[in-house]
Phi, psi and omega in degrees: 000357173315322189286353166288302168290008179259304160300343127301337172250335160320269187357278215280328164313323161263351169217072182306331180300337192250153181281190147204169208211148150265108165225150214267151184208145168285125158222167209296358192281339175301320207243344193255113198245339218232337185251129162331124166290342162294331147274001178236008193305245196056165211308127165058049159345328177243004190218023172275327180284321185276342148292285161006317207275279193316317188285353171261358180094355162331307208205135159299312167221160173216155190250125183206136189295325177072269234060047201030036179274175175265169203216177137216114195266132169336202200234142199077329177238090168233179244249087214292183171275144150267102178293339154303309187297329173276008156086034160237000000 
């Protein structure tokens, strides 16, 4: 969860007044260990659940390493730049 908390310490550097809450989530690409990812693929294996989240209102944002795959988020849930790699 560090990129989370890296990014958490972003936020509250600049709007040190508002909160944030961390909260942590499994998806299925996480929990499903014994099957080829390639057969268990379909859409965001590792990010369906954290749009899912968001787009119901669960969570504002989610922080995810991505691994430099291409992704596509739903209409409504999108897609910040990436700042670690890019060093901010």
């Amino acid at each position: 969860m560090w990129q989370s908390e890296h990014i958490r310490d972003k936020i509250l550097s600049r709007y040190p007044q508002i909160a944030v809450e961390l909260t942590g989530m499994k998806t299925k690409g996480d929990v499903i260990l014994d099957t080829p990812l390639a057969k268990i693929g379909g859409k965001g294996l590792f990010t369906k659940e954290l749009e899912d989240s968001m787009l119901s209102g669960e969570t504002h944002i989610a922080v995810h390493s991505l691994k430099r795959r291409a992704c596509r988020f739903s209409r409504g849930a999108g897609a910040g730049r990436d700042l670690l790699a890019r060093g901010r």
